[in-house]
Each structure stands twice: as C-alpha cells, then as structure tokens.
C-alpha positions in Angstrom: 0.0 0.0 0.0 1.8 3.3 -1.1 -1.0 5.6 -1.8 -0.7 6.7 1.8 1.2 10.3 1.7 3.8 9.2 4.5 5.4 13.5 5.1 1.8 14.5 6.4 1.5 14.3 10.0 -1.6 13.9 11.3 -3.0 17.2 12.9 -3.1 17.4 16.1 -5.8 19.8 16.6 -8.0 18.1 14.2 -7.6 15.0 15.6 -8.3 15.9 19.1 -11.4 17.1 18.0 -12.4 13.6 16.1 -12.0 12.0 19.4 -13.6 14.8 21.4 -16.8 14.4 19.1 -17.0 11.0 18.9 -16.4 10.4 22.7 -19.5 13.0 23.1 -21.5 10.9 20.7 -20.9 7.3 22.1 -21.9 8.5 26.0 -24.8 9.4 24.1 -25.7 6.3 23.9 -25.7 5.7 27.6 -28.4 3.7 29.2 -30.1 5.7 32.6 -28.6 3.0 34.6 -24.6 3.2 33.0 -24.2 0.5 30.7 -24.4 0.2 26.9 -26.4 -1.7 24.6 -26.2 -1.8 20.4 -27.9 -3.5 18.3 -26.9 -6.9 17.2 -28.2 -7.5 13.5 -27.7 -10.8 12.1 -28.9 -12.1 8.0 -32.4 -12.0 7.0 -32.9 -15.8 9.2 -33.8 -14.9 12.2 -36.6 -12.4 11.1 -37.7 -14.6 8.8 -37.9 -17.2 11.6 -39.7 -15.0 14.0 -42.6 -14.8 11.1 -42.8 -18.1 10.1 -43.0 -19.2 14.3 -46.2 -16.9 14.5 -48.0 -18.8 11.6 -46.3 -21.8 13.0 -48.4 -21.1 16.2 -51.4 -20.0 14.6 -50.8 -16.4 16.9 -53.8 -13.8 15.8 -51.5 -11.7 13.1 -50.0 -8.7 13.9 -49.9 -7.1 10.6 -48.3 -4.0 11.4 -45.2 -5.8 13.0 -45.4 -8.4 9.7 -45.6 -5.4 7.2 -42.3 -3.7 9.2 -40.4 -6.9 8.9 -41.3 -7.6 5.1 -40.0 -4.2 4.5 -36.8 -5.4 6.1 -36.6 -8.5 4.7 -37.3 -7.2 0.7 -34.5 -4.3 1.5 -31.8 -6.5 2.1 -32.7 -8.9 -0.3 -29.6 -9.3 -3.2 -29.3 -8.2 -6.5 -29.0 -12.3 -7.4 -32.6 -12.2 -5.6 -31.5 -14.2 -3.2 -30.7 -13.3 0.1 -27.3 -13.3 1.5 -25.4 -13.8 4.5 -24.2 -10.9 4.7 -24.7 -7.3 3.5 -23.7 -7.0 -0.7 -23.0 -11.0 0.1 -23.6 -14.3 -2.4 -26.5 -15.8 -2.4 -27.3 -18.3 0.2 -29.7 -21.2 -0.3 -31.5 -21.4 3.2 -31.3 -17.8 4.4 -33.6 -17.4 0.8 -36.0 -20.2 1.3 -37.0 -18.9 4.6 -37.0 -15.2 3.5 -39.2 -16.0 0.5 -41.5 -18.6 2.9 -41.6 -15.5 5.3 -42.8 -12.8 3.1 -45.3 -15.5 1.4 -47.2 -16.0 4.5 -46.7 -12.0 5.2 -49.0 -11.8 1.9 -46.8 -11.0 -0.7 -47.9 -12.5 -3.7 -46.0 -15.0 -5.8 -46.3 -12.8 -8.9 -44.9 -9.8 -7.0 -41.3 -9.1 -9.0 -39.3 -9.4 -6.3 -41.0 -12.7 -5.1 -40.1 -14.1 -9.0 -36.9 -12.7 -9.0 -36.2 -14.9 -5.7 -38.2 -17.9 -6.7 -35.9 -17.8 -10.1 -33.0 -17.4 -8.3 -33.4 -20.4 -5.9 -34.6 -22.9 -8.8 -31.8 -21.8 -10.9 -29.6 -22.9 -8.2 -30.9 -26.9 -7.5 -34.0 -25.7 -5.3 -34.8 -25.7 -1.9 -33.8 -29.2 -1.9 -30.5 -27.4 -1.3 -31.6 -26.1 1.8 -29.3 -27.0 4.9 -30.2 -29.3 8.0 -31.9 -27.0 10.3 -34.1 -25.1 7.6 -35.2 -29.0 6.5 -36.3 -29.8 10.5 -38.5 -26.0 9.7 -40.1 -27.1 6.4 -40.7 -30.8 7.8 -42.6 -29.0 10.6 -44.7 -27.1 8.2 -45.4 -30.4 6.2 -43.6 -29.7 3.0 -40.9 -31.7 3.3 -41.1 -35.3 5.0 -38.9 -36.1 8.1 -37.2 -38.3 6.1 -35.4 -35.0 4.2 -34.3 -35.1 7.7 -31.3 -36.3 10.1 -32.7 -38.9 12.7 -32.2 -36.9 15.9 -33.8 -39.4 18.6 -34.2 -37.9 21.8 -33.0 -40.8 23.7 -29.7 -39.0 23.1 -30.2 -37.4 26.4 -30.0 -40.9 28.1 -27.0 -41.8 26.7 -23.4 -41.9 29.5 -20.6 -39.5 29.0 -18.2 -42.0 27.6 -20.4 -42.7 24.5 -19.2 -41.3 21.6 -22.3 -39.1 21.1 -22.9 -36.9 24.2 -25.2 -33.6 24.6 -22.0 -32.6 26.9 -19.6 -33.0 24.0 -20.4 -29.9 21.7 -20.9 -26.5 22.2 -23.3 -24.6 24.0 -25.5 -22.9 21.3 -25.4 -26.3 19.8 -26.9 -28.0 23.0 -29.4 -25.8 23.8 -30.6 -25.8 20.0 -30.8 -29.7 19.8 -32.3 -31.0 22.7 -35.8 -29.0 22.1 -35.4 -29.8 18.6 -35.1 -33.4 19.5 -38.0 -33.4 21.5 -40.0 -31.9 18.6 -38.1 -34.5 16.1 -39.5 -37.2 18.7 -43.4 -35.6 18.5 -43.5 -34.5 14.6 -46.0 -32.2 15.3 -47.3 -30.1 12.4 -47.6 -26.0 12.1 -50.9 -24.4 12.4 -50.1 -22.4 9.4 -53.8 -21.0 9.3 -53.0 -19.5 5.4 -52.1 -23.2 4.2 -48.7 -21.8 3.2 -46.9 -24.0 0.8 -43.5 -24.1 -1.2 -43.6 -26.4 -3.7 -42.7 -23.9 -6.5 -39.3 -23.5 -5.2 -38.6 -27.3 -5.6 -37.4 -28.8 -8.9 -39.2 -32.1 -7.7 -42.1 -33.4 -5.6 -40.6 -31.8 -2.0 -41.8 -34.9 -0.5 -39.9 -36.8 -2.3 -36.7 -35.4 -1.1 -34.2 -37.7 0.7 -31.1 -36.7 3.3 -29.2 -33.8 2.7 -25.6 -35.2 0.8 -21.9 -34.8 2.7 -21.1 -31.2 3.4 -17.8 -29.8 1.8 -16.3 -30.2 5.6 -17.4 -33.6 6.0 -14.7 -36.1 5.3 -16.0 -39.3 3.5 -15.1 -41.9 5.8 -16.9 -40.1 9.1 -19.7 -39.0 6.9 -20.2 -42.7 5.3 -20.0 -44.2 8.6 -22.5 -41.7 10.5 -24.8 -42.0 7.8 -25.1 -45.6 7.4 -26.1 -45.3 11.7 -28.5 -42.9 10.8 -29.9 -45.3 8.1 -29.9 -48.2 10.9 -31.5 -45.8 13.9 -34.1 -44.8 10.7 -35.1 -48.5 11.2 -34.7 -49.0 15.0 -36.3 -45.8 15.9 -39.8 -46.9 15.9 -39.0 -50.1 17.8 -37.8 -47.9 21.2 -40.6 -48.8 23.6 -43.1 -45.6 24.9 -41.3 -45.7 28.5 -37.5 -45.7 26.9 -38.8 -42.2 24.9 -40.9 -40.9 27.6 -38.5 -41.6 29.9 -35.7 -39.5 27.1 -38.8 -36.7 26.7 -38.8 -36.3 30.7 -35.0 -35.7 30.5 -34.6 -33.2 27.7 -37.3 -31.2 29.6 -35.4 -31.4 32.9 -32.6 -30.0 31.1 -34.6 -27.3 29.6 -36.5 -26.5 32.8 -33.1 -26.1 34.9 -32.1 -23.1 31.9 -35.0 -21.4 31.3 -33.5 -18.4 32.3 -37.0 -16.5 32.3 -37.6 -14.2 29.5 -33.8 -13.8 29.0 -34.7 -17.3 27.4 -32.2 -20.6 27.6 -28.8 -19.8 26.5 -30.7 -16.0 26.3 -30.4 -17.0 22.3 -33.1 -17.2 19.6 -33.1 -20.7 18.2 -33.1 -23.0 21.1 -36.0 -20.2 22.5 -38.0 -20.3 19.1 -37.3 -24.6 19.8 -38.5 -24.2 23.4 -42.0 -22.7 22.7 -42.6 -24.9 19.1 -42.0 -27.9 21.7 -44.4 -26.6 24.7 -47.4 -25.9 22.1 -46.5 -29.7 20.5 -46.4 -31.4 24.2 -50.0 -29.2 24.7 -48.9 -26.2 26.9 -51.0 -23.2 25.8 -49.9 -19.9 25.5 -50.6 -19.1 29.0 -48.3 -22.1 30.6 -45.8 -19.9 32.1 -42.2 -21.4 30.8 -43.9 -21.5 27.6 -45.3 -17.6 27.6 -41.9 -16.5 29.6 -40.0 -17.9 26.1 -42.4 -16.6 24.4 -41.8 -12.4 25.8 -38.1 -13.7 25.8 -38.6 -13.0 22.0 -40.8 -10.3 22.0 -38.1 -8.9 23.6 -35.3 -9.8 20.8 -37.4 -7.2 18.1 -35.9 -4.1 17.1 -38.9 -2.0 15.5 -38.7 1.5 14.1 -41.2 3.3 11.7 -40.7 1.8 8.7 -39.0 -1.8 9.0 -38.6 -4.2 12.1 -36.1 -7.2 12.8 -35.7 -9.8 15.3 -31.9 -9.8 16.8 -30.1 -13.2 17.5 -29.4 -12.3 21.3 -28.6 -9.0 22.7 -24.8 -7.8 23.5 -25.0 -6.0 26.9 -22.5 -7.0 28.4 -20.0 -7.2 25.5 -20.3 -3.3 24.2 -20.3 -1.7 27.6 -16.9 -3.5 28.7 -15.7 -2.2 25.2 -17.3 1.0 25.2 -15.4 1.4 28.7 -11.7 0.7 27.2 -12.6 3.1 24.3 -13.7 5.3 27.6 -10.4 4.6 29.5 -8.6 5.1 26.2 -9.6 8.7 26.2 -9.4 9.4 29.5 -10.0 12.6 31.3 -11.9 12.7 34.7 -15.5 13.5 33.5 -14.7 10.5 30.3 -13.2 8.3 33.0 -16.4 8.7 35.4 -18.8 7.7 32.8 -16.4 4.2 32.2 -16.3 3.6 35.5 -20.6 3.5 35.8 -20.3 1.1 33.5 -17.8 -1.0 34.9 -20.3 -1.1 38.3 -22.8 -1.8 36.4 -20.9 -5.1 35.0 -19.3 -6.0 38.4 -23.2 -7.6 40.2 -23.2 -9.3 36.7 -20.3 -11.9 37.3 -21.5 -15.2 37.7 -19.5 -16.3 41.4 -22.3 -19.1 42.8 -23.9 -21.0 40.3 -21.3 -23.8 37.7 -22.9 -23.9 34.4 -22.5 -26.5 31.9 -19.0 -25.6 31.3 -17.7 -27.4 35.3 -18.7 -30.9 33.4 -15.8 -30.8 32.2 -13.9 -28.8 34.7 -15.5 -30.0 37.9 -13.1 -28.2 40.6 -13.2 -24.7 39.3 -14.6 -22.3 40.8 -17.4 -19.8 38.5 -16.2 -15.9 37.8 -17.4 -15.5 34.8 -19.9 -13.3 32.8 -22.6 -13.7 30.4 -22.7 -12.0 27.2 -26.3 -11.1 27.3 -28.1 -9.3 30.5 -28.4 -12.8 32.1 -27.4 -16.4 30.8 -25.9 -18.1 33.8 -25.3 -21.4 32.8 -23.2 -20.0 29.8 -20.8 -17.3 30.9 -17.9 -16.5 28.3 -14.0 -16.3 28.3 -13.9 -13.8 25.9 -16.6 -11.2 28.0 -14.6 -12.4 31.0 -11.2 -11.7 29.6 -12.7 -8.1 28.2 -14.2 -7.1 31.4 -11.5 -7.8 33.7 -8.6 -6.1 31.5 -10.5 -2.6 31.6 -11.1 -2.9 35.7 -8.3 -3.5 36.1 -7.2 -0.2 33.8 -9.8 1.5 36.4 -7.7 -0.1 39.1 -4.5 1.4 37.6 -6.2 4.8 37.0 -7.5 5.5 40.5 -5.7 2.9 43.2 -9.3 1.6 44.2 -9.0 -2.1 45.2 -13.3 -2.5 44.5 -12.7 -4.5 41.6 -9.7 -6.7 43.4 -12.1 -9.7 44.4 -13.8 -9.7 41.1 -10.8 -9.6 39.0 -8.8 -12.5 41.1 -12.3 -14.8 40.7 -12.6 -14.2 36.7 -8.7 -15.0 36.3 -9.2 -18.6 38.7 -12.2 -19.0 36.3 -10.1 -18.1 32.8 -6.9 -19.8 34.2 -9.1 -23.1 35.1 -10.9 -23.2 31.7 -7.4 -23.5 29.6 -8.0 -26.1 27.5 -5.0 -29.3 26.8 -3.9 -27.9 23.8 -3.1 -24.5 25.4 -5.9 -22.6 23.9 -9.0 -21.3 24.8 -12.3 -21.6 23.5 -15.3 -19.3 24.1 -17.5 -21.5 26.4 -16.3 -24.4 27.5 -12.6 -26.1 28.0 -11.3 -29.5 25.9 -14.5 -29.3 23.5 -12.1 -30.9 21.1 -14.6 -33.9 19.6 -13.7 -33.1 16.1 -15.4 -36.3 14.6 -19.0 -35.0 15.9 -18.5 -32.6 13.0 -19.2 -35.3 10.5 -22.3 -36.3 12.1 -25.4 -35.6 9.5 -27.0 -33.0 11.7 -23.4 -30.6 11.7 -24.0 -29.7 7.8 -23.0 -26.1 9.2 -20.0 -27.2 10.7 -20.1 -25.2 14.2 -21.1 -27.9 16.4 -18.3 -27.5 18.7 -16.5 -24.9 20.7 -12.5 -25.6 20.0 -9.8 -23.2 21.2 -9.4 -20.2 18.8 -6.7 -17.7 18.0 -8.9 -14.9 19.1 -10.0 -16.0 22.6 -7.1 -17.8 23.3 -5.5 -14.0 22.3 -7.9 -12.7 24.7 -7.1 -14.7 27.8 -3.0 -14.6 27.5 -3.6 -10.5 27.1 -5.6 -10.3 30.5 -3.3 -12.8 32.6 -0.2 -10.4 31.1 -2.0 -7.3 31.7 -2.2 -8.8 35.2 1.5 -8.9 35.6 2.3 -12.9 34.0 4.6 -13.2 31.7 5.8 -16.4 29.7 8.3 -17.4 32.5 6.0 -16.8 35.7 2.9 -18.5 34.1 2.6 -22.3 32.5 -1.0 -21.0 31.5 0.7 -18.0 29.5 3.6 -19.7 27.8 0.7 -22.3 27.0 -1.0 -19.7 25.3 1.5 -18.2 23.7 2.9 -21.2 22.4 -0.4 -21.9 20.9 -0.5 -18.6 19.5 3.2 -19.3 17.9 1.6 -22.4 16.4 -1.3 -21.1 15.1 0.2 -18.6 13.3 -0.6 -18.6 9.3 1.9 -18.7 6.5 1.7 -15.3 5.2 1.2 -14.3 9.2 -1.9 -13.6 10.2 -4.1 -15.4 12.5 -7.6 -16.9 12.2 -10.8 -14.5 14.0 -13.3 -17.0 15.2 -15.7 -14.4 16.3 -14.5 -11.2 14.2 -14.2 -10.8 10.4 -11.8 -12.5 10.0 -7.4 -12.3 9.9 -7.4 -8.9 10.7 -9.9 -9.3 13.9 -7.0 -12.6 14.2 -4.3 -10.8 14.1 -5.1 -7.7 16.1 -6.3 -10.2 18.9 -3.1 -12.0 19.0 -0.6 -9.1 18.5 -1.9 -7.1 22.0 -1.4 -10.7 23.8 2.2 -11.1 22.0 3.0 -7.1 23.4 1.3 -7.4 26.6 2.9 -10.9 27.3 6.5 -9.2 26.6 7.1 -10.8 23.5 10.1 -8.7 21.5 8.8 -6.9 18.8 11.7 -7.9 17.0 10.3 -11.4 17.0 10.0 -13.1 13.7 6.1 -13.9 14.4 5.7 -10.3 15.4 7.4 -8.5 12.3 5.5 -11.1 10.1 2.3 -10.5 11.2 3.0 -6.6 10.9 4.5 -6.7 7.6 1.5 -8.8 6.1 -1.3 -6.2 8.0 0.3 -3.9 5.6 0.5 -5.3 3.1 -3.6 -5.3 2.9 -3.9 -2.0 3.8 -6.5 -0.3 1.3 -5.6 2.5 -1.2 -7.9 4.6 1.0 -5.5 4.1 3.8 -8.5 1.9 5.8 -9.1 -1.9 6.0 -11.3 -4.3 4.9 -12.2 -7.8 4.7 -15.1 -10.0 3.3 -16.5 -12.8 4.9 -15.3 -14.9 2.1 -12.3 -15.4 3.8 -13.7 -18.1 5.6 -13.6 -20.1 2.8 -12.7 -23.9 3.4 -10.6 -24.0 0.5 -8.5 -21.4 2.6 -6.7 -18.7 0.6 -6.4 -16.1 3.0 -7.5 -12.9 3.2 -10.0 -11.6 0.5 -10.2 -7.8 -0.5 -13.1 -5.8 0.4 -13.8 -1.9 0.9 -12.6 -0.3 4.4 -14.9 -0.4 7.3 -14.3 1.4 10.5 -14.4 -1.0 12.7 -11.8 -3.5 10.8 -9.3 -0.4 10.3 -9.5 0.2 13.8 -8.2 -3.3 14.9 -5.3 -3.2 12.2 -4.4 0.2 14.3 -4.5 -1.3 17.2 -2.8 -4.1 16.3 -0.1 -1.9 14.2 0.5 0.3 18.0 0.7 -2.9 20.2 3.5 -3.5 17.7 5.8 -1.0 18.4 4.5 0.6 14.7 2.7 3.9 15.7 5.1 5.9 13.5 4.6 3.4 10.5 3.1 5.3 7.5 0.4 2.8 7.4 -0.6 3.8 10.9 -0.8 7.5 9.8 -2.9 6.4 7.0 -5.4 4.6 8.6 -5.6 7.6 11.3 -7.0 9.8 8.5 -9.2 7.6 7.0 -11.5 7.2 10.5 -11.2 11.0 11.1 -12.0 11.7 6.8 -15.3 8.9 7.5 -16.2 10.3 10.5 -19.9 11.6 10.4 -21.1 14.9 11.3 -22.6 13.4 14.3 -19.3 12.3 15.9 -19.4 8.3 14.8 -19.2 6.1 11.8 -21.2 4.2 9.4 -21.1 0.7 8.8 -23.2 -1.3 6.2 -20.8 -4.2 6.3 -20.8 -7.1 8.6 -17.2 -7.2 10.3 -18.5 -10.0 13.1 -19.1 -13.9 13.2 -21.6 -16.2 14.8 -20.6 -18.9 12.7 -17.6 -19.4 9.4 -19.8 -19.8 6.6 -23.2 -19.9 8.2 -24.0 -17.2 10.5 -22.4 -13.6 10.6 -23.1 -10.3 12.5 -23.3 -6.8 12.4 -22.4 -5.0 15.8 -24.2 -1.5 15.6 -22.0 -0.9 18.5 -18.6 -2.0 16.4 -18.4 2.0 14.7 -19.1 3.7 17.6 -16.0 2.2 20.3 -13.6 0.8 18.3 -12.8 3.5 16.0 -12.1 6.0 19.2 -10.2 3.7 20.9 -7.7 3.7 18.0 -7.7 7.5 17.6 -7.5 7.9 21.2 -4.7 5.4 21.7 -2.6 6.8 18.6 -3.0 10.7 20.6 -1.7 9.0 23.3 1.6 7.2 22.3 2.4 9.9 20.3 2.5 12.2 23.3 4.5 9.6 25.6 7.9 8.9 25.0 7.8 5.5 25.7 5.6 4.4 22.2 4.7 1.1 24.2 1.2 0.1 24.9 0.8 -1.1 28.5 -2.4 -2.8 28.8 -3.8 -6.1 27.2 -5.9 -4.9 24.4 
C-alpha cells in the first residue's frame, strides 16, 4: 500500500477534535442506569424465523409488526434475488427459502417481482432441496418436506453416559441448547398451524416430499460421513422399535434439562433458536400460551425485536455486556476525569453481573473450578464466556491502575481462577467451554453447518494470554501464559496472520493476538511479530482503511479476500499496528486519516458491512455498536503514544 502520503503528520488539533466528538457521541448512547447496549443485526434468518414461528403457532397476526419486517426483509434482499449472508454477500440457499417462505405468509404474492426474482433465483440454483439441515427440521414442521429429508435426531440422546461417543456434553453450548428441544419436537412431529395453508412447492425442482437426506457437506470427510450416515440409516429403522417408557422416559430428561435453563424471559442460553425450539415444543407437548415457561420464552422473543417506523427485525441475542466493557476501554482510552467517570458507571454496572455461585454447563468438564465469569447477554448463567470475561477484567483492572481503588480486586482475582481453570489441553482457549475438542462430531449428519463444537481459537485464546499479562504474567512466571502463547506461535498462518473465530476474519485474528504477544512481553523484534505486521500492511486499502469479506472463511482457505474499508476493521489493524511497536509506520498514519476523513457529522461512523461472526460460513453479525467504540479507541490510543515517550502500549488490548 503506497497511496498513503507518508510527510503528512496527522493534525493534532484536528484529531483531538475527532475524538472529542465522537467520545461525546458514544456517551450518548448511555443507558439511565450506566451500561451500553447496540444493536446486534444478524442475515435475513432470524426475522424470517420470528414470522414463520407466529404462523407456526397460529398467533392472531399482527400485521403492522409483519408489514415492518417484510419491509426489512425485501430491503436487504440481493441483486441475485437471493438473500445473503451478509450485507452485498452471495446468495445463500437457506437464508432465501425462509425469507421468501416468510414474506409469502406476510401476503406477498408469488407474482410480486421481487418474489419471482427470488423464486428464479433459488430454482436456478438446484431448489430448496439445497436447503441446509436446520431449515429442513422448519419445512418438515410445516409439512412440506417429509422427516425423512431429515437427520434422525432421537431424543433418547439425552440418556446416553458421558463416555459414549455421542454426548449432549460434547459440543458446544448454542449447539446444545438448540438440539435437545429440537429433539423433542423431532421425537413428537407435530405439524404447524399455518392458518394461510402456506406452501413451497414452487421452489422445488421435484415433488418436496420426495426429497431424501441432505448429501456430505464440503467439511465432512467421506469416511466419518459414510460411517455416520449408514447409523443414521440403521436408527431410521430401529427408531420406531424404542418402547413408549424408553422415549418418555428421554422426553422427561430433555425437559429437565430445559426446565433447569430457562432463564425466564432472557430465554435458555438467552439466544433465539433454542427459545424459538422451546415454545414450538411446549405448544407440541399441549402447553398453551398461557403455561408460564412457555409464555416466559415466548416475551423472551418479544423482547429480541428491534422495530422502528418503517422496517422491524428480530436480533439473534442482545450484547450487553460485551459493548459496555468495550465501550469502557474506548472510555479509558480517552481518558479525562469526567470520560473516565462515565467508564467507571459502567464497569459497576458489569461488576453484580459476574457469575460467582452458580457452575454452568462448562464445570462438566472442569469440575473443581470455581465460576467468575460473565454472560454476554443481560443474564445467561449457565453460559458465561471467556472472551466477556477476559474483556471485562482487562479494563477494571485499567480503572484499578487509574485510581488505586482495590473494588474491583475480588472480582478480578475470581474471573482469572475461572479463565486460568478453563485452559484447555492444547493451550488454547475456546469461548465457552474447556477440551470441546470432539472433532469427529462434526461429521455427524446434523453438523451440515460445521459449528457444532467450541474448540480453542486464536482470538479468545489472544484474549485470555492479554488479561493474565496485563495482570502482571509473563511467559516465565505463568505455564497458562507460555501455554497460550505457544499456541498462538503455532497457530500462526503462513503469510502471518491469524484466524478471528468471532471477528471478520485475519485482521480481527491478528489484532487479537498481536496485543497478547506485546502485553505478554514478547520482543517486537520477534519473527512472528514483524511477520504479522508486515502482512497487516501489506492489505492496507488504497484509502489508507481496511477491509475484509466474509469470504475469507472459505474452506478452501486462501487467506485474506479484498473488500472496501470499514471502521471497525481499520481500527483493529491500528491497534494491532501500536501494540506492535509501529505507531510511527506510514500505514498507521494512514489509517488515522481515514477514520477522522469517514467520521460523520454526528461524531461516529457508518457501517453497512458485517465485520463479526456467529458462525464461518453460516451465520455472521453486524455489531451497531462496532463503529461507535472501536474507531475511538484507536484514535485515542494513537494521541496517546504519540504524546509519551515510551511508544509502548501497557495494557492487554
């Protein structure tokens, strides 16, 4: 990248005044009570969901609701009239058989041009016999497909010990709390109300009944995949034979397990697809509306709707937790008593929020530890995060620095005997749960998407080594650190970047890892270190910003793909650049002037783009919040080592 004009410093006047605006702006956004919330937008699914479960139900219609979220859903539909993934993405197959089912039971008629444009668009592509695992178990509910275009998911899974090879213990959290309602629904095969009679059969190529199991997925590998389908042909058989008291016996313990995570209307796991399972499965065992778990779940998603004048959409969780501990670094970054203040209402507001008396799923595997984690969401108990936990502690502990309090002491030392206790063998750690290292269970039929489990990632693993540094470890005082870091050092990709699980995507990587390489002492001489610098510019855009599309996640991995700057990703190659050492790089300079030339008038950023990830290939986010903090933080932490003489950046992130 040599567009950049490397003589120009960066005003100093000018720039004081992008991060005086901005920091004005984002305490805008303050809740009355001190924390921050933004919203958390995911693909056109999950509003298309939230339609199709009303008509699954057979609620009275709320047309006004249904007319904002067809707006929504026909807005962000794709030039290839499809819907995609992401914003300006490829079409997907399932994301646009549920957004055309949705706005078809909304009323829009089949002739409308958008509605052919997406029927033609589908067909073209193999029809919705395309569709992927969990958008089959929605169609075989609403009787289009049979259950045999289905995996068998028998519910006497939850009967099964923990050595089995199969185990609702051995895969991830949002996978767990999605499957065992669906299994009890799988078990039931009750049918949707769907009072229109709403049917599909136009976007099939062949009779949808007569569709069989989905074929391997392009992560499957042939052997597991021959092997796990040729069980699911012989359980196909055996199924029927289980006796009434063996599945009512497997009914009674799914909904023990569901009835111990409620979690009220912040809904179990406090996510939408295991909540949108939970109520499907009360009205198919006979709960009415009014049974209270049931109508609890049921304002749980009520709750998940964003509406506003014109278009509505229904969010995949909510982000509490996660944007006020960021918003409070960005805070913290800036500094300044009256800034500072505002930070450290938030941070009481996080500190009742850490989970210290209750082990969630995660002590199956790690028994003796102790909880001290939090949630992501306002409460989710049973599923606390490292990542959250990592976030949180590293900017109480800046508060900590900044003042001399010791409040936050007792809080801190629990969250780090939590982190420190969730390592997993391999030296990494993973975002919910420690050794979730099953790899095999990805190859089962029901994992088309690939994300059943929760592994160690570059990113969270990043995360934990930068808060037990920023705590004072380094490689030689701490196994858990020169675990971590040798993880990190084996992780690392060719061309030197490193994997983002839960950010878009090598950039997100790398600016993870480099702050736990500088904050765990590393030399920024190192080889790792210089490599990963060199390569972040090296994809430095002409605009002096940064940008990368979610088609990096590619399994045929070729690294990095190109895509127009977004705030939020040029903010974590600054970041990364400054915990570096690289604050007088050119590139650094660059990437300065392009947040403070994209800045609105209104003191933030704009971002169309989705820069986060639920899910590689499957699922991705837009944080609304993403603009508004990260983008100050870098501004406020290049003002800041450019007024020190030491250039070093002292904390974890």
């Amino acid at each position: 990248m040599d567009a950049v004009n490397d003589t120009a410093a960066v005003d100093p006047i000018a720039l004081e005044k992008s991060i005086s605006t901005a920091t004005e702006a984002l305490l805008g956004h303050r809740q009355s009570d001190g924390h921050w919330v933004f919203e958390l937008e995911a693909d056109s699914t999950i509003p298309a969901e939230y339609v199709l479960l009303c008509h699954y139900l057979g609620e009275p219609v709320d047309s006004g609701l249904e007319a904002k979220i067809g707006n929504y859903l026909r807005r962000v539909q794709g030039a290839h009239g499809g819907w995609p993934l992401v914003h300006g993405g490829p079409f997907d197959m399932s994301a646009s058989v549920k957004a055309y089912f949705a706005l078809k039971v909304i009323g829009d008629s089949v002739d409308a041009p958008h509605m052919v444009k997406a029927r033609e668009a589908i067909r073209s592509r193999g029809g919705a016999a395309g569709a992927n695992v969990f958008t089959r178990f929605l169609l075989a509910l609403f009787g289009i497909m049979t259950w045999r275009a289905t995996p068998v998911l028998p519910v006497e899974i939850m009967l099964l010990p923990m050595w089995s090879p199969f185990h609702i213990n051995k895969i991830s959290y949002w996978a767990r709390t999605t499957m065992v309602p669906l299994m009890v629904l799988a078990a039931l095969k009750p049918r949707a109300k769907n009072p229109k009679g709403v049917g599909l059969d136009e976007l099939f190529l062949q009779d949808p009944k007569s569709v069989g199991m989905p074929s391997k997925a392009p992560h499957q590998s042939w052997g597991w995949f021959l092997l796990f389908r040729g069980l699911d042909s012989v359980l196909r058989v055996v199924e029927p034979l289980f006796t009434k008291s063996l599945r009512q016996r497997a009914i009674d313990a799914a909904l023990a397990f569901i009835e111990e995570r409620l979690n009220g209307e912040d809904g179990m796991g406090a996510i939408y697809p295991p909540m949108a399972n939970i109520v499907m499965m009360y009205d198919a065992l006979g709960k009415d509306e009014n049974y209270p778990p049931r109508a609890s779940t049921r304002r749980g998603l009520e709750k998940l709707l964003v509406i506003r004048e014109n278009e509505a959409y229904c969010q995949p969780c909510v982000s509490p937790v996660w944007d006020t501990a960021l918003t409070c670094h960005a805070l913290e970054e800036v500094g300044g008593e009256e800034t500072f203040a505002k930070a450290k209402q938030g941070l009481d507001w996080l500190k009742p929020r850490q989970v210290l008396d209750f082990k969630g799923d995660w002590a199956v595997k790690a028994p003796d530890v102790r909880p001290g984690g939090w949630a992501f969401q306002y409460n989710n108990d049973h599923y606390p995060d490292l990542d959250d936990t990592a976030v949180v502690v590293m900017a109480m502990d800046r508060a900590r620095r900044y003042t001399g309090t010791k409040e936050y002491d007792a809080a801190i030392a629990r969250a780090r005997e939590w982190i420190e206790g969730l390592q997993s063998r391999d030296g990494g750690w993973a975002a919910f749960d420690v050794n979730n290292l099953e790899y095999y269970l990805n190859n089962i039929p029901f994992s088309d998407h690939g994300a059943l489990l929760d592994p160690p990632t570059e990113d969270v693993t990043a995360r934990c080594v930068s808060m037990l540094a920023q705590l004072g470890e380094t490689e030689k005082t701490s196994k858990a650190v020169a675990d971590g870091v040798a993880y990190l050092r084996r992780t690392q990709l060719a061309e030197g970047s490193w994997f983002g699980r839960w950010g878009l995507n090598y950039i997100y990587g790398t600016w993870s890892v480099l702050c736990a390489l500088n904050a765990a002492g590393v030399d920024h001489q190192d080889p790792m270190i210089r490599k990963a610098v060199d390569w972040l510019v090296s994809v430095q855009n002409q605009d002096g910003g940064w940008g990368e599309d979610a088609v990096s996640y590619r399994l045929d991995y070729r690294g990095y793909e190109a895509a127009p700057s977004t705030s939020s990703q040029t903010a974590w190659a600054l970041l990364a650049l400054m915990a570096a050492g690289e604050v007088e790089n050119p590139a650094v300079r660059g990437g300065v002037e392009y947040l403070k030339s994209t800045q609105s008038e209104k003191g933030l950023w704009e971002e169309q783009r989705f820069t986060a990830t639920g899910f590689p290939r499957v699922f991705y986010l837009r944080y609304h919040g993403y603009s508004k903090f990260f983008p100050l933080w870098a501004l406020a932490r290049y003002r800041n080592l450019r007024s020190t003489n030491s250039r070093v950046v002292g904390v974890g992130m």
